[in-house]
N, CA, C and O atoms as a Tinker XYZ file with bonds, in Angstrom:
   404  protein
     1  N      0.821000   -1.210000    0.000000    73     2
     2  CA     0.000000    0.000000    0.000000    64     1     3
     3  C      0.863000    1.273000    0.000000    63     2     4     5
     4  O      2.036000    1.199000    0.367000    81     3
     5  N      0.362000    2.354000   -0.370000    73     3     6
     6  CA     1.208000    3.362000   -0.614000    64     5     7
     7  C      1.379000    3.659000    0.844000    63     6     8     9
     8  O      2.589000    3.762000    1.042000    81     7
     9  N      0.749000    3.831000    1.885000    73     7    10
    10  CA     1.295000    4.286000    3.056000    64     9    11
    11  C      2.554000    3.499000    3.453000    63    10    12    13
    12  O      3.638000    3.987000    3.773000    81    11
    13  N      2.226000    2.197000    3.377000    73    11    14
    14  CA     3.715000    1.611000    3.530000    64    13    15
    15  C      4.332000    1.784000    2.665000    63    14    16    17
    16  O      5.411000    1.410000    3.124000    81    15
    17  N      4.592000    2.169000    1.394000    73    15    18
    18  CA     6.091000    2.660000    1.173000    64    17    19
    19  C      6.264000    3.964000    1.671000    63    18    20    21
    20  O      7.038000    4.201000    2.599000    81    19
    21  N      5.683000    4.703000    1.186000    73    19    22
    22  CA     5.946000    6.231000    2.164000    64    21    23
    23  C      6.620000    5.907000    3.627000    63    22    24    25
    24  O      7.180000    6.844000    4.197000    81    23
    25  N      6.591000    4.756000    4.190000    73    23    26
    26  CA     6.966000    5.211000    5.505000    64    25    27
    27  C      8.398000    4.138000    5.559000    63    26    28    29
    28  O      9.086000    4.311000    6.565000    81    27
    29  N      8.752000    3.373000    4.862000    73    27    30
    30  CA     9.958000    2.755000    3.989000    64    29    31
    31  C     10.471000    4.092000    3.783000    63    30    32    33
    32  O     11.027000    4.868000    4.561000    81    31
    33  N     10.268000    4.155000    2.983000    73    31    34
    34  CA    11.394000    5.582000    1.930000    64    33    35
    35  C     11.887000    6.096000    2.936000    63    34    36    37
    36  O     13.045000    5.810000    3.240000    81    35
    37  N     10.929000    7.228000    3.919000    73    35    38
    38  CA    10.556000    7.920000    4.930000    64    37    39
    39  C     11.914000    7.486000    6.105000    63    38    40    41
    40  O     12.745000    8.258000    6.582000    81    39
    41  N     11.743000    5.720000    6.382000    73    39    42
    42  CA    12.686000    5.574000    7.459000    64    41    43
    43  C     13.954000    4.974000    6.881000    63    42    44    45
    44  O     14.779000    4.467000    7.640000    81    43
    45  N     14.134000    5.009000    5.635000    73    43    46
    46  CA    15.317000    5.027000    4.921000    64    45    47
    47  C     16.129000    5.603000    4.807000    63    46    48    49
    48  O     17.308000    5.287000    4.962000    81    47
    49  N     15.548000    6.890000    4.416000    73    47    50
    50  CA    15.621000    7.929000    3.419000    64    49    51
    51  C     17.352000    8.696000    4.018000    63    50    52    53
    52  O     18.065000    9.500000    3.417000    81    51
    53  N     17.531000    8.143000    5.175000    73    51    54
    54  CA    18.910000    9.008000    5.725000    64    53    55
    55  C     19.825000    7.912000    5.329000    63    54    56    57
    56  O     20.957000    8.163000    5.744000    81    55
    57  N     19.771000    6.928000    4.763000    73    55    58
    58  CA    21.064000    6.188000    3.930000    64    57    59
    59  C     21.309000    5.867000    2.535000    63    58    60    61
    60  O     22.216000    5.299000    1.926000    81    59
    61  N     19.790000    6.620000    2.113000    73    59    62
    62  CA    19.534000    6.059000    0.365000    64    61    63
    63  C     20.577000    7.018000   -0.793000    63    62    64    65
    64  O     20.522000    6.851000   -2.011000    81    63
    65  N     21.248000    7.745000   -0.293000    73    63    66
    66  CA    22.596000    8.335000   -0.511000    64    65    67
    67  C     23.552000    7.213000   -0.829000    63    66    68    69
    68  O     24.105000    7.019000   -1.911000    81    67
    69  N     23.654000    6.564000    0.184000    73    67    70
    70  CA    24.859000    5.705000   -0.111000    64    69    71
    71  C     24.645000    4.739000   -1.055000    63    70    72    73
    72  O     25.591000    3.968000   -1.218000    81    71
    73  N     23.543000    4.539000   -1.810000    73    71    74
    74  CA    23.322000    3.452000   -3.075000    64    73    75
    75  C     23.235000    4.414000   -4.093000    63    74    76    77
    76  O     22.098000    4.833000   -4.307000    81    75
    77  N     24.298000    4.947000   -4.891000    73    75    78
    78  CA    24.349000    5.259000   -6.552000    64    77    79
    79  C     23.897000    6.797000   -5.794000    63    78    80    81
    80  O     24.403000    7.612000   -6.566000    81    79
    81  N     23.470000    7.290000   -5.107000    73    79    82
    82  CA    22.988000    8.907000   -4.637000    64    81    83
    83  C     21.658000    8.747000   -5.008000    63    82    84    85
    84  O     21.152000    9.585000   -5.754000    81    83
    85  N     21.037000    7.837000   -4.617000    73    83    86
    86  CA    19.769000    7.470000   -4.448000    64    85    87
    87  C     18.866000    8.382000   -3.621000    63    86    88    89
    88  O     19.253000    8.801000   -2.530000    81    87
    89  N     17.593000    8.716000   -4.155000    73    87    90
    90  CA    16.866000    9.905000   -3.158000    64    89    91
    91  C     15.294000    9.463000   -3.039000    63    90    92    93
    92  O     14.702000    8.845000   -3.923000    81    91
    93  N     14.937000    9.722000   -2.273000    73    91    94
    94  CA    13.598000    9.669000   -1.975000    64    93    95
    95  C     12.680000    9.530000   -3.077000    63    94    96    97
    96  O     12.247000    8.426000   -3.408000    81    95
    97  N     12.311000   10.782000   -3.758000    73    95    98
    98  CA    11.764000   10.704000   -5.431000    64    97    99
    99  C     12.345000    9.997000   -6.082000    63    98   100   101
   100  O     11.775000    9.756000   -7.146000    81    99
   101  N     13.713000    9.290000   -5.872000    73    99   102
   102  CA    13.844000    8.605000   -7.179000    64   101   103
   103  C     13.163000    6.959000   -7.017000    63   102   104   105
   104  O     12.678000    6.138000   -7.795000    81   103
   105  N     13.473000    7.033000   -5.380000    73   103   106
   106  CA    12.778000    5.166000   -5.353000    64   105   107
   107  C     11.129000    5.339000   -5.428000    63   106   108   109
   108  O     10.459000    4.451000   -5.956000    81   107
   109  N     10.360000    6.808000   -4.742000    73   107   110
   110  CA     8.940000    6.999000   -5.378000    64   109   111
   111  C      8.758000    6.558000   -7.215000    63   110   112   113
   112  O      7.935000    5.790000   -7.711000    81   111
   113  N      9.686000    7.241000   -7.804000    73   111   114
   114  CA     9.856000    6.809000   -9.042000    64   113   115
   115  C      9.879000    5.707000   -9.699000    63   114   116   117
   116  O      9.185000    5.488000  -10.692000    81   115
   117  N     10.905000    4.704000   -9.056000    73   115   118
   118  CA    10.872000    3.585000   -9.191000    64   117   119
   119  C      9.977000    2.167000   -8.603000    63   118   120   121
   120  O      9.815000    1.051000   -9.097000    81   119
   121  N      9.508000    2.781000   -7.348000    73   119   122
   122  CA     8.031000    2.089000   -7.317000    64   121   123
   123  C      6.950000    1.944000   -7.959000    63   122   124   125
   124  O      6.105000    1.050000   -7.912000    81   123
   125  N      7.046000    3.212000   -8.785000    73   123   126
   126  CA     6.005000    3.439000   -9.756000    64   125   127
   127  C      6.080000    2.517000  -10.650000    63   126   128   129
   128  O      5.382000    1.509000  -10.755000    81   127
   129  N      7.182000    2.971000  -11.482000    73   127   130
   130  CA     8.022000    1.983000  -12.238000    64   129   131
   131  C      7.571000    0.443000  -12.318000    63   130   132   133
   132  O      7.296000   -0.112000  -13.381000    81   131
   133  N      7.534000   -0.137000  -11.138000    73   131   134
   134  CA     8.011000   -1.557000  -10.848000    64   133   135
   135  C      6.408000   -1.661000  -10.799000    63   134   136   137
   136  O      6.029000   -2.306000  -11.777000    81   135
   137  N      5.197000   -1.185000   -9.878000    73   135   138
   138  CA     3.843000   -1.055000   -9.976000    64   137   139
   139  C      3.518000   -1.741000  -11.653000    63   138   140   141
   140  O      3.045000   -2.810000  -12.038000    81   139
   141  N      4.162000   -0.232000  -12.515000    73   139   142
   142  CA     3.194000   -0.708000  -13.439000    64   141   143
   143  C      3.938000   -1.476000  -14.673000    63   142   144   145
   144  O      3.443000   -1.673000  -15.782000    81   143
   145  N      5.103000   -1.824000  -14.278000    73   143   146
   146  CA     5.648000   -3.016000  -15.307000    64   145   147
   147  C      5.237000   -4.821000  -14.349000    63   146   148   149
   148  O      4.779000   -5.904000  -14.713000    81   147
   149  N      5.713000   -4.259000  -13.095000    73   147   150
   150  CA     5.555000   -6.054000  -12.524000    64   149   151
   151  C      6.440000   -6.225000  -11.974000    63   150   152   153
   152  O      6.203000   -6.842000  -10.935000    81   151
   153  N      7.686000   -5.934000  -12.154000    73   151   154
   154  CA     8.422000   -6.464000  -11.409000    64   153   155
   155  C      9.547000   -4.880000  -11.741000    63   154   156   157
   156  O      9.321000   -3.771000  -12.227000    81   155
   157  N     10.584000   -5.458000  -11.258000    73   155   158
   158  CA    11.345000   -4.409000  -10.994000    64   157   159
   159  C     12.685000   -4.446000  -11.475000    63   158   160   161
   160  O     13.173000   -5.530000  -11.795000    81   159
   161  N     13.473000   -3.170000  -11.582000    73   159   162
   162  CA    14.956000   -3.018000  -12.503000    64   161   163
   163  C     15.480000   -1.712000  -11.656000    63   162   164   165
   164  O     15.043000   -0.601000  -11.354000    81   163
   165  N     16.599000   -2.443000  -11.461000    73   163   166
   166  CA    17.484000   -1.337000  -11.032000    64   165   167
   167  C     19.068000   -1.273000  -11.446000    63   166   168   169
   168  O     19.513000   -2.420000  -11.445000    81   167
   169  N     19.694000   -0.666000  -11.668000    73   167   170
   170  CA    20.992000   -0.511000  -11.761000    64   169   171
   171  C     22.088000    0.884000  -11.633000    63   170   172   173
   172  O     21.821000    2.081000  -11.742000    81   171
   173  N     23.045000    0.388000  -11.435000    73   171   174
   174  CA    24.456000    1.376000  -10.941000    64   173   175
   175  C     23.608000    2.154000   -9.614000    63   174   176   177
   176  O     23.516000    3.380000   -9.568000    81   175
   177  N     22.980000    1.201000   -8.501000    73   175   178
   178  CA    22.918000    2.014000   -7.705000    64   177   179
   179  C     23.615000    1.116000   -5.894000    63   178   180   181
   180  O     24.290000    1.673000   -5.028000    81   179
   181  N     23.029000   -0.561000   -5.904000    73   179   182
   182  CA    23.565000   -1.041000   -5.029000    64   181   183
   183  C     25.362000   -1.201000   -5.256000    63   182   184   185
   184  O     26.231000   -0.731000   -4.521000    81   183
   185  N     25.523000   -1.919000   -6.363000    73   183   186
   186  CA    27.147000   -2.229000   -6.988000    64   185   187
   187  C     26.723000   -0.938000   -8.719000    63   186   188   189
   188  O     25.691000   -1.013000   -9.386000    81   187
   189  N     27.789000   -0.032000   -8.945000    73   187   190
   190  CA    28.305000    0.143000   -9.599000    64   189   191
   191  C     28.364000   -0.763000  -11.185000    63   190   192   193
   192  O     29.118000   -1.734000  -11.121000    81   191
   193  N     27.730000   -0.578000  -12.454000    73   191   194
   194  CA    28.194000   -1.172000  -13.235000    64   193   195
   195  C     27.076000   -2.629000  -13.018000    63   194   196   197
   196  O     27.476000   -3.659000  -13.560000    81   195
   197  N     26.070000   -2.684000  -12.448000    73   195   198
   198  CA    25.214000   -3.805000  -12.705000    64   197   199
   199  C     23.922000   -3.479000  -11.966000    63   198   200   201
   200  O     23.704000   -2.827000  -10.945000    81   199
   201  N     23.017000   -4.246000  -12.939000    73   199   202
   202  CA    21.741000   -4.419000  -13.007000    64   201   203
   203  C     20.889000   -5.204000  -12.257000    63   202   204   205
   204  O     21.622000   -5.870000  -11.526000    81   203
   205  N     19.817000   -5.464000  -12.059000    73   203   206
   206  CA    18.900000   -6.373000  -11.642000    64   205   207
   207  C     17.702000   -6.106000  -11.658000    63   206   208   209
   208  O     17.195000   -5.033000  -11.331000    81   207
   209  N     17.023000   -7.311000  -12.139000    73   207   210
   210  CA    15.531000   -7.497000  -12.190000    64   209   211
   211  C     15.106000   -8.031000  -11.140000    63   210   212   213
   212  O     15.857000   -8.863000  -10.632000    81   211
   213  N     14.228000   -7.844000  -10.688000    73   211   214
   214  CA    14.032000   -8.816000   -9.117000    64   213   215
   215  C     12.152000   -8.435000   -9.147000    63   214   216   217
   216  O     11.613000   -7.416000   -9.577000    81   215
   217  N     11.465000   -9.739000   -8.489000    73   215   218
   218  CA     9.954000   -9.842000   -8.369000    64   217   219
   219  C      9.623000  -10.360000   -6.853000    63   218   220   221
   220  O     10.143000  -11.365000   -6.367000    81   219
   221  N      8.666000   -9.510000   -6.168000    73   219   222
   222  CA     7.768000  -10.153000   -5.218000    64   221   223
   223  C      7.348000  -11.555000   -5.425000    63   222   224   225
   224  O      6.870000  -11.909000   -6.502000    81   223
   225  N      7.534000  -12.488000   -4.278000    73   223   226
   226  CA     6.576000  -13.639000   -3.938000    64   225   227
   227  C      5.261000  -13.147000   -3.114000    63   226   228   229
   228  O      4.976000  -12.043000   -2.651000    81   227
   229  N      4.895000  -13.804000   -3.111000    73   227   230
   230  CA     3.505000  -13.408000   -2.697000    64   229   231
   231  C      2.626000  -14.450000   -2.336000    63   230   232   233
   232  O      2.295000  -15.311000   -3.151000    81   231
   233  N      2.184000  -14.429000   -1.050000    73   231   234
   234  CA     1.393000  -15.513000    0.145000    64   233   235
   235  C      0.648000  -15.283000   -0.978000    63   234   236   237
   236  O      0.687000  -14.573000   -1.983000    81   235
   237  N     -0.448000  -16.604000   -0.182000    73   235   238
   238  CA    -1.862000  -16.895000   -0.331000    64   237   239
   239  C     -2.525000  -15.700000   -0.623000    63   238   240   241
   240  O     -2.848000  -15.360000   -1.762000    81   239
   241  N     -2.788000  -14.875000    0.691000    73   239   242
   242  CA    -3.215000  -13.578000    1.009000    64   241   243
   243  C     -3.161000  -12.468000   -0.285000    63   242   244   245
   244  O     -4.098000  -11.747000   -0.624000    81   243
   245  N     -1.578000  -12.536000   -1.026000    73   243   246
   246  CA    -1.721000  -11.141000   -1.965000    64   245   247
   247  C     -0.579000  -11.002000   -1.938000    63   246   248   249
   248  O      0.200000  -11.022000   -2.891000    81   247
   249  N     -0.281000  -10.790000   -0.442000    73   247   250
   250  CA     0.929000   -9.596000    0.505000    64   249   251
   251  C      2.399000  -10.506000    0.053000    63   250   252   253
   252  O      2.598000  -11.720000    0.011000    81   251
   253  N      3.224000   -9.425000   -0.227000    73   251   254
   254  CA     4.972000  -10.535000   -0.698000    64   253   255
   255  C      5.178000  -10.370000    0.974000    63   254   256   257
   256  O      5.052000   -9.562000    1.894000    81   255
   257  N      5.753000  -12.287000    0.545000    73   255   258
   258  CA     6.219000  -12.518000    1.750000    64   257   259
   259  C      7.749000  -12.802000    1.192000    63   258   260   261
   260  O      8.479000  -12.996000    2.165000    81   259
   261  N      8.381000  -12.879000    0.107000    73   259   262
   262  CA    10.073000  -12.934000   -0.064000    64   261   263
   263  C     10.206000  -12.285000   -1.559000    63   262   264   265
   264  O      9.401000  -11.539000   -2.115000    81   263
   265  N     11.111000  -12.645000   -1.916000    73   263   266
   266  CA    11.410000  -11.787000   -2.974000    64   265   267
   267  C     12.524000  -12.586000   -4.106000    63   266   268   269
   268  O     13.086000  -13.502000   -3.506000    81   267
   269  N     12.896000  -12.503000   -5.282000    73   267   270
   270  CA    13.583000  -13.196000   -6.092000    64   269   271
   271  C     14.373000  -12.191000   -7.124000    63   270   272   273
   272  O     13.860000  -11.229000   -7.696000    81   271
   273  N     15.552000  -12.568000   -7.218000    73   271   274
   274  CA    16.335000  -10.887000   -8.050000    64   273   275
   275  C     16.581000  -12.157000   -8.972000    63   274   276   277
   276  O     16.178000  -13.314000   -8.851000    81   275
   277  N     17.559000  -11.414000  -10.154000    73   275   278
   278  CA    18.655000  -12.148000  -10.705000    64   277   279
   279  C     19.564000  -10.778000  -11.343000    63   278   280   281
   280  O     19.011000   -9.835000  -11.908000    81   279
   281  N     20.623000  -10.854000  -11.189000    73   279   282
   282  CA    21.900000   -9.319000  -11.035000    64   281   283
   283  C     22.636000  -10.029000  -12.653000    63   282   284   285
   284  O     22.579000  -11.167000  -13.117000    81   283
   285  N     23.216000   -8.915000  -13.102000    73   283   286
   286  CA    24.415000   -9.456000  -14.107000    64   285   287
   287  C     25.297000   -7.518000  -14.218000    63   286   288   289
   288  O     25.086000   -6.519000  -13.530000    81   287
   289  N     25.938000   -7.676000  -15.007000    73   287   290
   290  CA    26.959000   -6.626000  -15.275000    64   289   291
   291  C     25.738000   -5.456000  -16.409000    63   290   292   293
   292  O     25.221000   -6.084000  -17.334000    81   291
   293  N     25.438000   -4.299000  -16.343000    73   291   294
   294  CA    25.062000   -3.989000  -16.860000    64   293   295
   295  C     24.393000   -3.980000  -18.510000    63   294   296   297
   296  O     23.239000   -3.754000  -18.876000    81   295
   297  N     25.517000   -4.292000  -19.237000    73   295   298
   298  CA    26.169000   -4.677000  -20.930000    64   297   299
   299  C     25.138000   -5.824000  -21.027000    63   298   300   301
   300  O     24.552000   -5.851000  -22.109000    81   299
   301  N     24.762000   -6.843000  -20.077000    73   299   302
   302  CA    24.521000   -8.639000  -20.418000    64   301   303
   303  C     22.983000   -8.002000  -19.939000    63   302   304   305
   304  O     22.206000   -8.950000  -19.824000    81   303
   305  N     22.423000   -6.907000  -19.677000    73   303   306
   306  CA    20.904000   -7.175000  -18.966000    64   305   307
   307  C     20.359000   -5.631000  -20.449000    63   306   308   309
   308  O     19.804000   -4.647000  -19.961000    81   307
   309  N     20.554000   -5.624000  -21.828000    73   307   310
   310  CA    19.464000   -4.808000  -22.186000    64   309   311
   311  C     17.842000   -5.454000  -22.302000    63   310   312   313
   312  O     17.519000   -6.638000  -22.394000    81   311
   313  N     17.024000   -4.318000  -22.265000    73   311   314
   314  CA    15.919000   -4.358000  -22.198000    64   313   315
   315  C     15.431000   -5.787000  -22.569000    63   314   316   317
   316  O     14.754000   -6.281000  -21.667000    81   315
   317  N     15.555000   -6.381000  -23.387000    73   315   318
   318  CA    14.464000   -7.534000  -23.984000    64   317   319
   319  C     15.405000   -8.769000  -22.855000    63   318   320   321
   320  O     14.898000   -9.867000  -22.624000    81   319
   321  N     16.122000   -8.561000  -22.541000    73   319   322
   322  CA    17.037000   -9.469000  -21.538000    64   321   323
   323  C     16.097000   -9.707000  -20.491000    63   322   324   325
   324  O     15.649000  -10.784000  -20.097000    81   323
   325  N     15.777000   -8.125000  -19.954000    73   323   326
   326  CA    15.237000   -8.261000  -18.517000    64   325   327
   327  C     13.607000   -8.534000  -18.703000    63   326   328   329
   328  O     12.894000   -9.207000  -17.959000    81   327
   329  N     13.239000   -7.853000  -19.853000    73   327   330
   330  CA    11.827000   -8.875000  -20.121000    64   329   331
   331  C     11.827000  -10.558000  -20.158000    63   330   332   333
   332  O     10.775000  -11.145000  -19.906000    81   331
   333  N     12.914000  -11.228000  -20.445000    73   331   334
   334  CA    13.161000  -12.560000  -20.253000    64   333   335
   335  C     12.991000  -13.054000  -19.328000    63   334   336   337
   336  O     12.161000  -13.920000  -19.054000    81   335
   337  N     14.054000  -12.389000  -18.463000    73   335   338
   338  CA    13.989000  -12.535000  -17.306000    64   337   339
   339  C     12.787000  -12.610000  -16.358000    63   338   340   341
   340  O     12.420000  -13.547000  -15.648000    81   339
   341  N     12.209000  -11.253000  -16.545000    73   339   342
   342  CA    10.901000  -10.971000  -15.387000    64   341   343
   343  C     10.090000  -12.431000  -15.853000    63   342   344   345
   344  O      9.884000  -13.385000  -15.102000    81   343
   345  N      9.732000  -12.340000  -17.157000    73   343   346
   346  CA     8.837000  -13.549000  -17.841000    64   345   347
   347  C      8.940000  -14.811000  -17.034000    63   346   348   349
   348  O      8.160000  -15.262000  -16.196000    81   347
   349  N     10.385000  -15.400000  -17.595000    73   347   350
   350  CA    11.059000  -16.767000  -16.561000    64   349   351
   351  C     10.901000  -17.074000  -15.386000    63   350   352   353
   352  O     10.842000  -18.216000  -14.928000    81   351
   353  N     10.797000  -15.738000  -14.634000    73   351   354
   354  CA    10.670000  -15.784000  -12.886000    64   353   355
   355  C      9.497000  -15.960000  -12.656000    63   354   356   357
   356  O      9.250000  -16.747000  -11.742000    81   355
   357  N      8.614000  -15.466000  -13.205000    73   355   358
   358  CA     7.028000  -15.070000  -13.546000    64   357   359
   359  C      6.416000  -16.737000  -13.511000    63   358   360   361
   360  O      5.880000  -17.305000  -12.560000    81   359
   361  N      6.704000  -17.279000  -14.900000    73   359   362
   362  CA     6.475000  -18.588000  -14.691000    64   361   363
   363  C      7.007000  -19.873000  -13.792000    63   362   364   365
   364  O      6.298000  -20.839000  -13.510000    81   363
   365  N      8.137000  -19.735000  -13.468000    73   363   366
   366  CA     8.600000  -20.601000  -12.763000    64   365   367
   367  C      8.055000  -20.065000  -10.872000    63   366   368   369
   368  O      7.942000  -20.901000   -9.975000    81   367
   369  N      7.957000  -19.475000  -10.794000    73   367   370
   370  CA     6.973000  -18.814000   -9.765000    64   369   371
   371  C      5.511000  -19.522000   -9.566000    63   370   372   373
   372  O      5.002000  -19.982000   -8.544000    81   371
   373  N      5.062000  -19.453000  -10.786000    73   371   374
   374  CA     3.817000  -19.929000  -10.895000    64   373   375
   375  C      3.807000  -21.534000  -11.067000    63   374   376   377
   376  O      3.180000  -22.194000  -10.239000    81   375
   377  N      4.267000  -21.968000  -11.783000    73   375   378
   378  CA     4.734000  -23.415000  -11.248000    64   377   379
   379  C      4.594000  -23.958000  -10.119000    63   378   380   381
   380  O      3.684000  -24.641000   -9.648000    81   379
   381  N      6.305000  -23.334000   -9.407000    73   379   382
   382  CA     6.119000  -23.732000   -8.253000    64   381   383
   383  C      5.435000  -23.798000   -7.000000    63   382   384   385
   384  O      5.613000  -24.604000   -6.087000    81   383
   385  N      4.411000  -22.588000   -7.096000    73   383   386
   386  CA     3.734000  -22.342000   -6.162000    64   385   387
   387  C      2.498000  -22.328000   -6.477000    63   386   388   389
   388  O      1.801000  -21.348000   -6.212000    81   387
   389  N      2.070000  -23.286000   -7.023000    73   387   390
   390  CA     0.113000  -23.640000   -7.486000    64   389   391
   391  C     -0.623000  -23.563000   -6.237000    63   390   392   393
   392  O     -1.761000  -23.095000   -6.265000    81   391
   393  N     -0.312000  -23.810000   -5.564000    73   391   394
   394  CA    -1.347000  -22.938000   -4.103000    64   393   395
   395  C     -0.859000  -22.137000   -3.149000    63   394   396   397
   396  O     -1.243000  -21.904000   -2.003000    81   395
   397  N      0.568000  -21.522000   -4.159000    73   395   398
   398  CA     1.009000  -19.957000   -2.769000    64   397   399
   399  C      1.503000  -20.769000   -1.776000    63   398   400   401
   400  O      1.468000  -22.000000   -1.755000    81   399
   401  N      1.953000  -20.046000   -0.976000    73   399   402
   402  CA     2.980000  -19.767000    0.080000    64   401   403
   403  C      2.180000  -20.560000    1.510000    63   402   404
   404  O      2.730000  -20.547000    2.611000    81   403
């Protein structure tokens, strides 16, 4: 829910400097982002020079209860890469978990 990220960011927000000069609006940004694609992409902000796609698991309920990345060097993740990716996780997700968490 948006109140819970607001209050994430919020009690973050005094170290999100130290990833790439990461700021408040930019992870609002990128929540957005991740909302309305599905899953999520980030890069040159935890390590320098690499990427990652990473997706919510998600209980029974709805609510993510863990989470699943996969990282590479920037160069090896363009766009139709990380659509692969999200896709792959997507299904093998669904696979494995035919009645959730």
């Amino acid at each position: 829910p948006d109140e819970d990220v607001a209050a994430v960011i919020d009690a973050n927000s005094p170290a999100l400097g130290r990833y790439g000069s990461m700021t408040p609006d930019r992870m609002k940004i990128m929540v957005r982002a991740t909302r309305e694609r599905g899953y999520s992409v980030i890069g040159n902000h935890a390590t320098h020079g690499v990427l990652a796609v990473g997706m919510a698991v998600l209980g029974r309920d709805g609510a993510p209860v863990a989470a699943i990345s996969v990282a590479s060097t920037i160069g090896r993740m363009p766009r139709e890469r990380q659509q692969l990716i999200a896709r792959s996780m997507r299904e093998a997700l669904a696979a494995s978990l035919l009645d959730g968490l």
